[in-house]
Biopython code that builds the backbone (N, CA, C, O; Angstrom):
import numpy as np
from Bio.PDB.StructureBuilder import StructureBuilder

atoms = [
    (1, "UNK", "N", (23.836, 2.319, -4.408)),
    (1, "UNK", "CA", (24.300, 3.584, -3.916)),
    (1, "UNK", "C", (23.709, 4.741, -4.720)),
    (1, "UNK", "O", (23.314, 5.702, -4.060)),
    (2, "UNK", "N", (23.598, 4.787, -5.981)),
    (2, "UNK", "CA", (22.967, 5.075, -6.782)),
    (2, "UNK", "C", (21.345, 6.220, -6.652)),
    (2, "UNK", "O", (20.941, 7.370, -6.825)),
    (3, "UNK", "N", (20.886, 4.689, -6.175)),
    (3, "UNK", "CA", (19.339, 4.923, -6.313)),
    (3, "UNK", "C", (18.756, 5.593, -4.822)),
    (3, "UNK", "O", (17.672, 6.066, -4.481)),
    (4, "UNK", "N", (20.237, 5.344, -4.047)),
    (4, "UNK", "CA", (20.048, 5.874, -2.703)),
    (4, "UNK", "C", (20.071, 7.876, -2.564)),
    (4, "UNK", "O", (19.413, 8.762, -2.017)),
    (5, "UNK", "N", (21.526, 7.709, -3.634)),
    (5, "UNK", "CA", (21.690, 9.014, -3.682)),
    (5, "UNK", "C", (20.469, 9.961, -4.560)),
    (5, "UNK", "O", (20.197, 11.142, -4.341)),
    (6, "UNK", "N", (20.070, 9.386, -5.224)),
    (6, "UNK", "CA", (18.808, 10.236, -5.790)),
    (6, "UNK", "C", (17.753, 10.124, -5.133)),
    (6, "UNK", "O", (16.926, 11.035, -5.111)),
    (7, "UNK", "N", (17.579, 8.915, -4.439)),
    (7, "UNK", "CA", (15.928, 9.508, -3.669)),
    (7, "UNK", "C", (16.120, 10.344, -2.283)),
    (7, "UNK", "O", (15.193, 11.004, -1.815)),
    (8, "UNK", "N", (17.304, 10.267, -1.713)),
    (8, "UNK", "CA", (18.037, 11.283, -0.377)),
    (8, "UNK", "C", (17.459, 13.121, -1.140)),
    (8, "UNK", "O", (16.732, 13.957, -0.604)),
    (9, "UNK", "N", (18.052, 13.165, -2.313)),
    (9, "UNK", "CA", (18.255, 14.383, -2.977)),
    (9, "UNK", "C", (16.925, 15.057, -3.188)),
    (9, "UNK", "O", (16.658, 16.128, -2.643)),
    (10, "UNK", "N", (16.051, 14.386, -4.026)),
    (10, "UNK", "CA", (14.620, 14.342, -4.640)),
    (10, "UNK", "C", (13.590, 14.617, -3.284)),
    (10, "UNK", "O", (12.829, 15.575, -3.144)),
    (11, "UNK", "N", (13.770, 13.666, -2.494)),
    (11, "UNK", "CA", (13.003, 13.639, -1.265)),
    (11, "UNK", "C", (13.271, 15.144, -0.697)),
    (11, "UNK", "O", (12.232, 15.794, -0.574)),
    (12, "UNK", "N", (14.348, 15.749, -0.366)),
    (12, "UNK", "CA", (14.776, 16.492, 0.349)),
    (12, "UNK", "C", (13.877, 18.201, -0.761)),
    (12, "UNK", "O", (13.780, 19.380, -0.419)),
    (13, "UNK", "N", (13.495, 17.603, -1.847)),
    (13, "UNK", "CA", (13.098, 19.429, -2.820)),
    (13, "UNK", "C", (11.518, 18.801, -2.811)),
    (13, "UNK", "O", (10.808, 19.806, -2.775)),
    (14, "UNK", "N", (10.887, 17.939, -2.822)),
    (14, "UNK", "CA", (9.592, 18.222, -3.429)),
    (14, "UNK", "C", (8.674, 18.415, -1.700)),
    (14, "UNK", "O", (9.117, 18.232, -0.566)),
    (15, "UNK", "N", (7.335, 18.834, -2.150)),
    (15, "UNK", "CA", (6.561, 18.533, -0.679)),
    (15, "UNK", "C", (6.006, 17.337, -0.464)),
    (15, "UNK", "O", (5.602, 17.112, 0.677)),
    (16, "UNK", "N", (5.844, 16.203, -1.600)),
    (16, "UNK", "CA", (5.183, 14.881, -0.876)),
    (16, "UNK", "C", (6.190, 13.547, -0.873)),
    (16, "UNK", "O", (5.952, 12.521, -1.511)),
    (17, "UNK", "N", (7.361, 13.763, -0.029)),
    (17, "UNK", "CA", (8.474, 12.777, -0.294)),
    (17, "UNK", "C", (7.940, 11.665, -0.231)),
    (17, "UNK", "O", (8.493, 10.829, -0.945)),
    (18, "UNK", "N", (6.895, 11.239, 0.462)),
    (18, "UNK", "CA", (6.217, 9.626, 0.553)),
    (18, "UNK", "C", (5.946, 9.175, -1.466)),
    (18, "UNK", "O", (5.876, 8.025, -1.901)),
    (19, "UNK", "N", (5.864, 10.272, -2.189)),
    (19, "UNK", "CA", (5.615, 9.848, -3.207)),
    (19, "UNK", "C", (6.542, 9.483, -3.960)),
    (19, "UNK", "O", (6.196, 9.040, -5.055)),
    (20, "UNK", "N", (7.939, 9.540, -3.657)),
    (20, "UNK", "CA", (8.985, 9.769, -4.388)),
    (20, "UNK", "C", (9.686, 7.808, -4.671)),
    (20, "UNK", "O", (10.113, 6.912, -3.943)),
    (21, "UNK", "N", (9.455, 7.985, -5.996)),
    (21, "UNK", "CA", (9.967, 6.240, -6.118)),
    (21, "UNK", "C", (11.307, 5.977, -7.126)),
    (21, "UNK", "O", (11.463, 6.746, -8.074)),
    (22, "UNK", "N", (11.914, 5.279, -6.983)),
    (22, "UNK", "CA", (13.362, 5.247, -7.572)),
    (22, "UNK", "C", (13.473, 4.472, -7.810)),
    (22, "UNK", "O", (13.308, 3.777, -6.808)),
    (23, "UNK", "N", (13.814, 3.577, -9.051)),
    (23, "UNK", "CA", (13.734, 2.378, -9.221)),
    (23, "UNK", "C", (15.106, 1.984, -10.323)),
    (23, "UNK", "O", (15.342, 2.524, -11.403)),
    (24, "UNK", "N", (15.854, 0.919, -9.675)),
    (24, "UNK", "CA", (17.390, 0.999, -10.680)),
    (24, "UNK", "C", (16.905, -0.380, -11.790)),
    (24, "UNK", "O", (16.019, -1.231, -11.711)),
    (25, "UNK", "N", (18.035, -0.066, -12.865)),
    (25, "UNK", "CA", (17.884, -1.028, -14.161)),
    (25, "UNK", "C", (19.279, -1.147, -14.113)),
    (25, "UNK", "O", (20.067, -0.224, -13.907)),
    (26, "UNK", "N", (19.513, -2.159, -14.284)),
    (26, "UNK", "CA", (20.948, -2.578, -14.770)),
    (26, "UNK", "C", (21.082, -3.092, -16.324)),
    (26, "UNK", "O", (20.637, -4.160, -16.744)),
    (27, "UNK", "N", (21.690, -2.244, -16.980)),
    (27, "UNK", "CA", (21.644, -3.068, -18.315)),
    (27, "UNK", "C", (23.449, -3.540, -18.783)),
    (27, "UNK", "O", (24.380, -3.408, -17.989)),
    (28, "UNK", "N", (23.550, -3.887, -19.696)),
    (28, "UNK", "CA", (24.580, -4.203, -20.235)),
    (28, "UNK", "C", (25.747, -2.949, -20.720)),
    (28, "UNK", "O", (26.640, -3.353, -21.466)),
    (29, "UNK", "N", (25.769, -1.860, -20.436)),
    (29, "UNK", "CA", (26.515, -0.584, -20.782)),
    (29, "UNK", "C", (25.866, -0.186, -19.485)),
    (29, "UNK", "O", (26.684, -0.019, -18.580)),
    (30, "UNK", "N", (24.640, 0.004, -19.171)),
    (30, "UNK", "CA", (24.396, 1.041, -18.360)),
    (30, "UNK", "C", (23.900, 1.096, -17.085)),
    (30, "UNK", "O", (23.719, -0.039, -16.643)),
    (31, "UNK", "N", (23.558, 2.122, -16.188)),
    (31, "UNK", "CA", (22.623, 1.610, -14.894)),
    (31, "UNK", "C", (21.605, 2.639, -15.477)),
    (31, "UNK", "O", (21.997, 3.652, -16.057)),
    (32, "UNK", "N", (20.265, 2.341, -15.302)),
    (32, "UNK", "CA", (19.504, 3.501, -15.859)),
    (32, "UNK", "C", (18.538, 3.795, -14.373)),
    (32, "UNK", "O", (18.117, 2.757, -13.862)),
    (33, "UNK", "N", (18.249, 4.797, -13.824)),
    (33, "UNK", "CA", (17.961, 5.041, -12.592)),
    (33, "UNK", "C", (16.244, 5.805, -13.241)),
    (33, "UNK", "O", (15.973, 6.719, -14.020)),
    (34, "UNK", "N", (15.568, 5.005, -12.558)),
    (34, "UNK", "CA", (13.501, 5.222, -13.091)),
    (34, "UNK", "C", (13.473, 6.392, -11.758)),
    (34, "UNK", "O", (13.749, 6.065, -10.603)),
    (35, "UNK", "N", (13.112, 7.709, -12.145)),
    (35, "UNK", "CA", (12.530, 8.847, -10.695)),
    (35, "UNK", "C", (10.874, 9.062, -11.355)),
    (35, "UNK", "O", (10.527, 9.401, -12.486)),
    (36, "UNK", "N", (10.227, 8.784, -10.394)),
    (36, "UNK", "CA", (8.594, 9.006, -10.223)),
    (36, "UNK", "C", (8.346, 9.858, -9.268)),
    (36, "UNK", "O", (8.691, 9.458, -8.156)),
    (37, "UNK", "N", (7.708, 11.241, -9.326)),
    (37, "UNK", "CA", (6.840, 11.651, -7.847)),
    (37, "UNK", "C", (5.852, 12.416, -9.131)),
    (37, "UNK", "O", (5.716, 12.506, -10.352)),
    (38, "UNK", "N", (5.214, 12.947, -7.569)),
    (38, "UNK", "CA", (3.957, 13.444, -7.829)),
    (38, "UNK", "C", (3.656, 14.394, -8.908)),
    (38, "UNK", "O", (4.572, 15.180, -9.147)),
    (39, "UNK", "N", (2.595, 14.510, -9.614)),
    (39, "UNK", "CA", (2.870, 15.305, -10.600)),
    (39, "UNK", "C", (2.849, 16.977, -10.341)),
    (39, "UNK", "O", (3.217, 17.852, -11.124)),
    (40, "UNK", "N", (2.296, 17.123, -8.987)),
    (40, "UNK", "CA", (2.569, 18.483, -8.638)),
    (40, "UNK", "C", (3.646, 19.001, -8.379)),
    (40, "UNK", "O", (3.917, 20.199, -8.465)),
    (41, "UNK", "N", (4.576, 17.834, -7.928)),
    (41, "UNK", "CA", (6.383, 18.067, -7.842)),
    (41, "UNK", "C", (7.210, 17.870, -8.981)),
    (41, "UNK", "O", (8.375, 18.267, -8.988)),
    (42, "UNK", "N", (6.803, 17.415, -9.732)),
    (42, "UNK", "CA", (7.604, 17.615, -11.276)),
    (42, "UNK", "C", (8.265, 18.654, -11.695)),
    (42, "UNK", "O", (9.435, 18.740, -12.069)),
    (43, "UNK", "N", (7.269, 19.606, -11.592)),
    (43, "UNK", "CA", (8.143, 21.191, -12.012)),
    (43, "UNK", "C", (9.121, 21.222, -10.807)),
    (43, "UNK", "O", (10.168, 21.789, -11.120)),
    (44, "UNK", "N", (9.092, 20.731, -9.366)),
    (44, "UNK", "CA", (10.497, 21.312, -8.879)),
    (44, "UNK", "C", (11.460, 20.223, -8.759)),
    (44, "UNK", "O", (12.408, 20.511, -8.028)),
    (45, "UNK", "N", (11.493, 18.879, -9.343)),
    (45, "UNK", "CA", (12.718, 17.882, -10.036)),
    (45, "UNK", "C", (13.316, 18.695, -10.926)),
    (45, "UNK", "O", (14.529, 18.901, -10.957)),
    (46, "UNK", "N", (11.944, 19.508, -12.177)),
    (46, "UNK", "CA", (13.210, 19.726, -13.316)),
    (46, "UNK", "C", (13.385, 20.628, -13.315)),
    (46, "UNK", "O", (14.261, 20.912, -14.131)),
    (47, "UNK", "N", (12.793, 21.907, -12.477)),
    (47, "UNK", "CA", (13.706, 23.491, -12.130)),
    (47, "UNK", "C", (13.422, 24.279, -13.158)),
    (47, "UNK", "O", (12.937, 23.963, -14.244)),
    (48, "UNK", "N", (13.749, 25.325, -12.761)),
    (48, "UNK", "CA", (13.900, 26.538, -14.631)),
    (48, "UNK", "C", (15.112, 26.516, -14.841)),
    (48, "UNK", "O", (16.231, 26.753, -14.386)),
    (49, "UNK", "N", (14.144, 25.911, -16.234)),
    (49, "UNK", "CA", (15.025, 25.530, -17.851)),
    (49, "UNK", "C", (15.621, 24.284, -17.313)),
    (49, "UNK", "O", (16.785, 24.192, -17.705)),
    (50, "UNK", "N", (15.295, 23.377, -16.627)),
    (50, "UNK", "CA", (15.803, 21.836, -16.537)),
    (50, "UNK", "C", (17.157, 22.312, -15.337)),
    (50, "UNK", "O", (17.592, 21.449, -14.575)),
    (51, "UNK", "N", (17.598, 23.454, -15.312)),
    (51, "UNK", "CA", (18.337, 23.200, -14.460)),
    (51, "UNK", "C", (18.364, 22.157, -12.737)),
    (51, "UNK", "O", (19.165, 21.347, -12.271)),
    (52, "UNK", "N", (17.824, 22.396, -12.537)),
    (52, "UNK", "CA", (17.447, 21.023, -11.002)),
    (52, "UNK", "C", (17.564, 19.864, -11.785)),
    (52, "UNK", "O", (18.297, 19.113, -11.142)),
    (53, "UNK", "N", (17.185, 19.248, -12.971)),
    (53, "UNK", "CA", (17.414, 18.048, -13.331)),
    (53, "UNK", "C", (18.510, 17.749, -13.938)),
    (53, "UNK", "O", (18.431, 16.605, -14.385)),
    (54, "UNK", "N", (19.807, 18.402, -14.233)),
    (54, "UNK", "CA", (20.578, 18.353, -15.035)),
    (54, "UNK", "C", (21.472, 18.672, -13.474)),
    (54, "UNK", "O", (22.350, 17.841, -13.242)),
    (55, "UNK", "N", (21.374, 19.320, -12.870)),
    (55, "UNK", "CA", (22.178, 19.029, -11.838)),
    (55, "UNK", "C", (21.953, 17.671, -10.866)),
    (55, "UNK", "O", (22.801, 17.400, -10.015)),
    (56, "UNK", "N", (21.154, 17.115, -10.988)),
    (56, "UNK", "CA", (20.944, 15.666, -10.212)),
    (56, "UNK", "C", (21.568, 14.976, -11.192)),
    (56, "UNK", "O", (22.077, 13.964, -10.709)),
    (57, "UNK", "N", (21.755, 15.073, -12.355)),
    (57, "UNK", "CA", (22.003, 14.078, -13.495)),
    (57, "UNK", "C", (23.722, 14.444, -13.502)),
    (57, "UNK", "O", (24.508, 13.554, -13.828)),
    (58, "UNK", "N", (24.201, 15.758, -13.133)),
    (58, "UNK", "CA", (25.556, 15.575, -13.346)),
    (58, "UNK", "C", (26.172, 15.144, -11.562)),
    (58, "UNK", "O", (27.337, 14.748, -11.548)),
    (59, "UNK", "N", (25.628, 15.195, -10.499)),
    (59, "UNK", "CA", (25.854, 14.206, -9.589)),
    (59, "UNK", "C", (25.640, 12.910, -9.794)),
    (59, "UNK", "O", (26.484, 12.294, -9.144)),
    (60, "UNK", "N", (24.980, 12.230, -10.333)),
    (60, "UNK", "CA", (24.367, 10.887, -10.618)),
    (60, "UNK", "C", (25.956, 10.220, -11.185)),
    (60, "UNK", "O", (26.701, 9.305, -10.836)),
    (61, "UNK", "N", (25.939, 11.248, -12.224)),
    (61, "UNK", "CA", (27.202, 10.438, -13.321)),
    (61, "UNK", "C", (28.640, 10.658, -12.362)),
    (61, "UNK", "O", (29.617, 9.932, -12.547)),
    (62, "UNK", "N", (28.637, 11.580, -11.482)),
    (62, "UNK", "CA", (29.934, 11.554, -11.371)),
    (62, "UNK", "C", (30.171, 10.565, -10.036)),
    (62, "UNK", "O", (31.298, 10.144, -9.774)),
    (63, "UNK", "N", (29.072, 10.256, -9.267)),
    (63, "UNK", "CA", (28.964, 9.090, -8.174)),
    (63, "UNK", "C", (29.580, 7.964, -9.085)),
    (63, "UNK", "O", (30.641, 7.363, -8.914)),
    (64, "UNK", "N", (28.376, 7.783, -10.403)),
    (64, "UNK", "CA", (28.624, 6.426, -11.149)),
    (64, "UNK", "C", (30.783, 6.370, -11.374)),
    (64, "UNK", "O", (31.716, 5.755, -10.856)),
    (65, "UNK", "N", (30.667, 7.018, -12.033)),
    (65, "UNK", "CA", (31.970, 7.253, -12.452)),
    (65, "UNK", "C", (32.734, 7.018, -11.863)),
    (65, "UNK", "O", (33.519, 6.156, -12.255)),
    (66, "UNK", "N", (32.980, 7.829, -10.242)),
    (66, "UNK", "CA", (33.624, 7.362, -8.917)),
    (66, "UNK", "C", (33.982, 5.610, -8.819)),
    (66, "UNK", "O", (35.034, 5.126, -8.399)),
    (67, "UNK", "N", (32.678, 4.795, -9.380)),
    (67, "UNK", "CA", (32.324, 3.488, -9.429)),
    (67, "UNK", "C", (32.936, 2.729, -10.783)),
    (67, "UNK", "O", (32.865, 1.537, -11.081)),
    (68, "UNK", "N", (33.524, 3.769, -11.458)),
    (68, "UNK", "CA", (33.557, 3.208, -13.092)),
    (68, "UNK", "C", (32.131, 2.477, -14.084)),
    (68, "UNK", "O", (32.015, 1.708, -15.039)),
    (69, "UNK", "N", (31.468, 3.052, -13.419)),
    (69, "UNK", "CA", (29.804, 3.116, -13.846)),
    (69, "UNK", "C", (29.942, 3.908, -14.728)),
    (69, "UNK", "O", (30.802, 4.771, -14.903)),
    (70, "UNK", "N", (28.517, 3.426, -15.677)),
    (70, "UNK", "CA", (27.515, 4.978, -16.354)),
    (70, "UNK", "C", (26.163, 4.788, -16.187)),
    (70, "UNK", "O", (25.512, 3.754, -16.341)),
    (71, "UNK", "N", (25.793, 5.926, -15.846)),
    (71, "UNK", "CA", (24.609, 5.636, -15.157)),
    (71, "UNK", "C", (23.814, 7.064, -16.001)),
    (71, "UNK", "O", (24.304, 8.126, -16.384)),
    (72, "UNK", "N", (22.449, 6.546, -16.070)),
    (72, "UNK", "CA", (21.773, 7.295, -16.654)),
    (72, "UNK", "C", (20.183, 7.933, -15.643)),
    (72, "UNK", "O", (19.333, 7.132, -15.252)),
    (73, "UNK", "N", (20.116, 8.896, -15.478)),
    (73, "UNK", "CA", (18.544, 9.442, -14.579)),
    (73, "UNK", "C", (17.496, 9.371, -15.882)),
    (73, "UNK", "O", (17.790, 9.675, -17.038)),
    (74, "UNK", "N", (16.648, 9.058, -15.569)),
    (74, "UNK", "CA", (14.924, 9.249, -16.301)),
    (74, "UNK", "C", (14.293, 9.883, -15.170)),
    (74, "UNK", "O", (14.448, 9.683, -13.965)),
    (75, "UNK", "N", (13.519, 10.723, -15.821)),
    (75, "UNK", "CA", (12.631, 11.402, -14.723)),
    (75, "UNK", "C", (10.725, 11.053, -15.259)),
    (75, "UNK", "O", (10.179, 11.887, -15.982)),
    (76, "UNK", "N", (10.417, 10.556, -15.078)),
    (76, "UNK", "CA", (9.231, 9.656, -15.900)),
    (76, "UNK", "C", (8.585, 10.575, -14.859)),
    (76, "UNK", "O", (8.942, 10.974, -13.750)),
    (77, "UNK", "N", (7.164, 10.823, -15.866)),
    (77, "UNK", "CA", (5.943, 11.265, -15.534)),
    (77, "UNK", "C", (4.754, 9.727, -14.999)),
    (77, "UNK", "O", (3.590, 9.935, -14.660)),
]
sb = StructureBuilder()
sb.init_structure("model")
sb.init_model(0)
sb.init_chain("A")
sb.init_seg("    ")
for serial, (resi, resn, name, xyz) in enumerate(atoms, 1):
    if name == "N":
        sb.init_residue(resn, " ", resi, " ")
    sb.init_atom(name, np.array(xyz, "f"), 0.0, 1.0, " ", f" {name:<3s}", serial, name[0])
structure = sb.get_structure()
């Protein structure tokens, strides 16, 4: 549900959504959620001053949470 809700979100701000890849980790404490796109869409994942990425990251946690999850976003280059 997770990995659904971030690539719905991500897809919907950059211009090459075909590039957009999401990939979940399950670890032992955590879910850690992998976001990849293009590097020309990078600057609009993480927004001015990170804001766009810190707002995907405080939806992320509060889905998880909903779940009694913790879930963590990476935004990998």
């Amino acid at each position: 549900m997770l990995k659904e809700l971030v690539e719905y979100i991500v897809k919907k701000l950059v211009d090459r959504p075909e590039s957009v890849s999401v990939s979940e980790v399950s670890g032992e404490q955590a879910t850690i959620i992998e976001l990849r796109v293009a590097p020309e869409d990078l600057g609009k994942v993480i927004g001015k001053e990170g804001k766009t990425a810190r707002a995907i990251r405080t939806l992320v946690h509060a889905a998880a949470s909903k779940e009694r999850k913790r879930a963590v976003l990476e935004i990998l280059e």
